[in-house]
C-alpha positions in Angstrom: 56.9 -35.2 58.1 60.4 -36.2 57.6 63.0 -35.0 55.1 62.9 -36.1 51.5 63.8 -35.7 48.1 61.3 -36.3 45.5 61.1 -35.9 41.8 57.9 -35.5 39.4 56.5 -33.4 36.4 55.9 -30.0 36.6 55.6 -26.4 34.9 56.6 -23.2 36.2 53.8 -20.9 36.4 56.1 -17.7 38.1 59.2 -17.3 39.2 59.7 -14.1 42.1 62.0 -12.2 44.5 61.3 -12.7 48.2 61.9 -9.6 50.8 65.3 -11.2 51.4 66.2 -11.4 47.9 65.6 -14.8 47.7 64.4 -16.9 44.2 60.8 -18.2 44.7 59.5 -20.6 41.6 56.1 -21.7 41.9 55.6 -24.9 40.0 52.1 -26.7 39.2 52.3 -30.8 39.7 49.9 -33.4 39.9 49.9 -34.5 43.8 50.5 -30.8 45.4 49.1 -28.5 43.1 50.7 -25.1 43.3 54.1 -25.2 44.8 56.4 -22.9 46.6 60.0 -23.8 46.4 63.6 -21.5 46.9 65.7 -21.8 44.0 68.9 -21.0 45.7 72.3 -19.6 43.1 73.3 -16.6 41.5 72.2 -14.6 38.2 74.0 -16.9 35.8 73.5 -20.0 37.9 72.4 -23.3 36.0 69.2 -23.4 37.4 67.9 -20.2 38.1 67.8 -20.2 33.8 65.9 -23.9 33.2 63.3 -22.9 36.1 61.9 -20.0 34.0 58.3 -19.2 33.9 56.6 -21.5 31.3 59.2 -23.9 31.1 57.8 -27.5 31.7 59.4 -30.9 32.7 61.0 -32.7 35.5 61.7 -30.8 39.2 63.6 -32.6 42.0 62.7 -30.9 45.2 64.1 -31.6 48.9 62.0 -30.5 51.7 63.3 -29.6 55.4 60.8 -30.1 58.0 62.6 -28.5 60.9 63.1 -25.6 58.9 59.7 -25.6 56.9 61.8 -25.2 53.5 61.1 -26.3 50.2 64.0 -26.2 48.0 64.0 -26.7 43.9 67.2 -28.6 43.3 67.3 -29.5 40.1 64.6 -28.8 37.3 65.1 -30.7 33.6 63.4 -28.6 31.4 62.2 -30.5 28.5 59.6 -28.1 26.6 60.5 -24.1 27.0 57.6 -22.9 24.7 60.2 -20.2 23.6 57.2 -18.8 21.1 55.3 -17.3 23.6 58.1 -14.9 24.6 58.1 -13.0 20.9 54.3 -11.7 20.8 52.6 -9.5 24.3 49.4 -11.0 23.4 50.6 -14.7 24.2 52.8 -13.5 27.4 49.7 -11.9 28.4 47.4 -15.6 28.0 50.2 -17.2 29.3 50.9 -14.8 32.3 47.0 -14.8 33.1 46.6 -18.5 32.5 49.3 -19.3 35.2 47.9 -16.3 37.6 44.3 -17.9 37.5 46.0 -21.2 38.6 47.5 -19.7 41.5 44.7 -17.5 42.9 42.4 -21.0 42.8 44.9 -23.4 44.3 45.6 -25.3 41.0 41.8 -24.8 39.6 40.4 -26.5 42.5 42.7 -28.7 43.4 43.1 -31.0 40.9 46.8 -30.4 39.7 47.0 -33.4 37.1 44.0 -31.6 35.7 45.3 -28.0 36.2 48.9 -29.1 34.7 47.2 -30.8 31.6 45.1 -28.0 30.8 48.3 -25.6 31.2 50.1 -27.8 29.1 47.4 -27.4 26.4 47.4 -24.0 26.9 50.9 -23.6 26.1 51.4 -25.8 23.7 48.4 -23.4 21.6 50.2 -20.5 22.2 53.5 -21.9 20.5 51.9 -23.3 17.4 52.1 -20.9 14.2 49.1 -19.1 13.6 49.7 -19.6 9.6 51.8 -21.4 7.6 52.1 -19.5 5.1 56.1 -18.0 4.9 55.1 -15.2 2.6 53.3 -13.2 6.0 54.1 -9.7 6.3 55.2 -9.1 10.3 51.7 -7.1 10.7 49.6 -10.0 9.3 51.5 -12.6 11.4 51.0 -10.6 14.3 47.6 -10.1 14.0 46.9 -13.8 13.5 49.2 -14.7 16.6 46.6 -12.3 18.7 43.4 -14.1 17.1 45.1 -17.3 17.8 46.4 -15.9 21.5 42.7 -15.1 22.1 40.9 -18.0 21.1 43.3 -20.0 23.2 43.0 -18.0 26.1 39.0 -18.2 25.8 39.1 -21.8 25.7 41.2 -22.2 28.9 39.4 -20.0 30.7 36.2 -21.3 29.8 37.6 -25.0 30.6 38.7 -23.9 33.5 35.8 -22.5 35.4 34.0 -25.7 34.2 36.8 -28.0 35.9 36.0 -25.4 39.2 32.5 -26.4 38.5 31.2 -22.8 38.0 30.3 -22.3 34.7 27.1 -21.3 34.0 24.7 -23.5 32.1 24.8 -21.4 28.8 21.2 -23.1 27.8 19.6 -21.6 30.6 19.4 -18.3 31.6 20.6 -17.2 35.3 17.5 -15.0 36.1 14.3 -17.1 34.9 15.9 -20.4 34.5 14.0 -21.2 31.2 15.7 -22.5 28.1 18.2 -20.2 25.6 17.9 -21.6 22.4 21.6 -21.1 21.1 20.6 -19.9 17.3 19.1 -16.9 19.0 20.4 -13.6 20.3 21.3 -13.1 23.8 23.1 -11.9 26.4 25.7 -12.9 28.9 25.3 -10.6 32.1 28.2 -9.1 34.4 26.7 -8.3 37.0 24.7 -11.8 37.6 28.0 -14.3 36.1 25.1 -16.0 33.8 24.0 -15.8 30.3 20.1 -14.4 29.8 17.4 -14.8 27.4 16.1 -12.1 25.7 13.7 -11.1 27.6 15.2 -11.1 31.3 18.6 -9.4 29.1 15.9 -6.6 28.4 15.4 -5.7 32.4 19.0 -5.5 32.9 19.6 -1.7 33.5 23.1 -1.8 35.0 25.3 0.3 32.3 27.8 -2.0 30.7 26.5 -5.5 32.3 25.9 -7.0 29.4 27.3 -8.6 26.9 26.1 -9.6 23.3 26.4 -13.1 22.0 25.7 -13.5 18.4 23.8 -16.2 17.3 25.4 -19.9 16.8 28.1 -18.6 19.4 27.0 -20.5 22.3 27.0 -23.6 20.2 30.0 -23.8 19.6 31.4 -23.2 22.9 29.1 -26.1 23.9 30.6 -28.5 20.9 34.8 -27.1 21.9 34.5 -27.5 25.3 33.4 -31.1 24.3 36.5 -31.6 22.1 40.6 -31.9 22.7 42.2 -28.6 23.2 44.0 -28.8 20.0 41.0 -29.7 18.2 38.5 -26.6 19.7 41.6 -24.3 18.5 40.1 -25.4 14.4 36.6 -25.0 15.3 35.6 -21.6 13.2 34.1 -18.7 15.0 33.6 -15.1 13.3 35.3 -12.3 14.6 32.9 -10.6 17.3 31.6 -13.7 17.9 34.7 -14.8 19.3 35.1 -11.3 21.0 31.9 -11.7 22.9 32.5 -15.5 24.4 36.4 -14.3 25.2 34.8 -11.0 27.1 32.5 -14.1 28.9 35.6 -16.1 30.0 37.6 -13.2 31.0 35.1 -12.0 33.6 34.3 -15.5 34.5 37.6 -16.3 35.3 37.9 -13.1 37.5 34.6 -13.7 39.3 36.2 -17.4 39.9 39.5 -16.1 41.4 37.8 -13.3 43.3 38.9 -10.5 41.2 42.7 -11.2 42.3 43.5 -11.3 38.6 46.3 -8.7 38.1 47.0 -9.5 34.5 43.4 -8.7 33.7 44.1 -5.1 34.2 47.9 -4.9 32.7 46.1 -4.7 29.0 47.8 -7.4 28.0 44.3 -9.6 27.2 
């Protein structure tokens, strides 16, 4: 392949030290997916502050053949999602988000699909969770975590589907017969499926299972039906929401092979 320059859309899913000490930014974009690239300059270089993890717009990259480098040269930054940096709970959906990316080679390897559904992602995290000014820091805390979580749940959800390995949640994984989604049942660990009541009642691993209210399993099917932004206004109770997020979580780290470090950080 011969030496070019190229320019596209992209987001910055991490940015790390090499052995050498050298600046690695890995961005998502449409045609490659995940990309690799050395972001060359010092601590207070231009650059090395505009290609910062979550920050999203236009890369120009040149890549070497003879040398195998890929090298970030410029990167326009056009939406930082500053928000996410106040509140742990939306670094850690964001942080997870972008590591479940990685670990699945764009989702699949669909980056336009991958980069959109980031995008999404992100743009959730940033909105205010209320708009009411008179918050106390608690309260607005608290409803930046419910909002951190439901986002989080939806992306990971949406994201096993685009990896085509969601499990059908009106059928369960052991019997194959039909869940009826006003009743209550299970979601099983061990198996990566969701169970009716019956096959949920021979599960004897401690801890496999998981309890989804009723009317939960509807709505995932109607949100994961709608726009992003749309699914984040869809009401859910509480422990309902709790169940369905434990669902995605260890769906997402069945899909990525357990490699999810972020997972374990207690961040989500």
């Amino acid at each position: 392949m011969a030496d070019r320059s190229s320019s596209f859309e992209a987001v910055v899913l991490r940015v790390r030290e090499s052995p050498a000490g050298d600046r690695i930014v890995s961005l998502l974009c449409d045609e490659d997916g995940v990309l690799d690239a050395f972001a060359f300059g010092g601590p207070k270089s231009k650059l090395r502050s505009l290609a910062a993890p979550w920050h999203a717009g236009r890369a120009w990259v040149y890549r070497d053949s003879a040398r195998g480098l890929t090298k970030l040269t410029d990167f326009d930054a056009q939406y930082d999602f500053a928000a996410i940096r106040e509140s742990l709970s939306t670094i850690g959906a964001a942080s997870l988000a972008g590591e479940l990316i990685m670990a699945t080679s764009a989702l699949g390897g669909d980056g336009a699909d991958a980069r959109a559904l980031f995008m999404d992602l992100l743009a959730a995290l940033c909105s205010s969770p209320n708009g009411d000014p008179g918050l106390t820091a608690a309260r607005d805390d608290a409803a930046r975590a419910a909002r951190s979580d439901r986002a989080l749940t939806q992306f990971c959800l949406r994201a096993v589907s685009l990896m085509g390995v969601m499990p059908d949640p009106a059928e369960c994984g052991s019997c194959a017969g039909q869940i009826f989604p006003d009743t209550v049942h299970s979601y099983s660990r061990r198996a990566g499926a969701f169970l009716c009541r019956r096959c949920a009642g021979e599960e004897h691993v401690s801890g496999a299972l998981v309890a989804i209210p009723p009317g939960a399993l509807a709505w995932l099917a109607a949100t994961l039906s709608q726009p992003f932004g749309t699914a984040m206004r869809s009401g859910l109770s509480d422990g309902a929401l709790s169940a369905i997020k434990a669902c995605a979580l260890d769906l997402a780290g069945k899909a990525a092979h357990g490699r999810l470090k972020t997972l374990d950080s207690g961040l989500v």
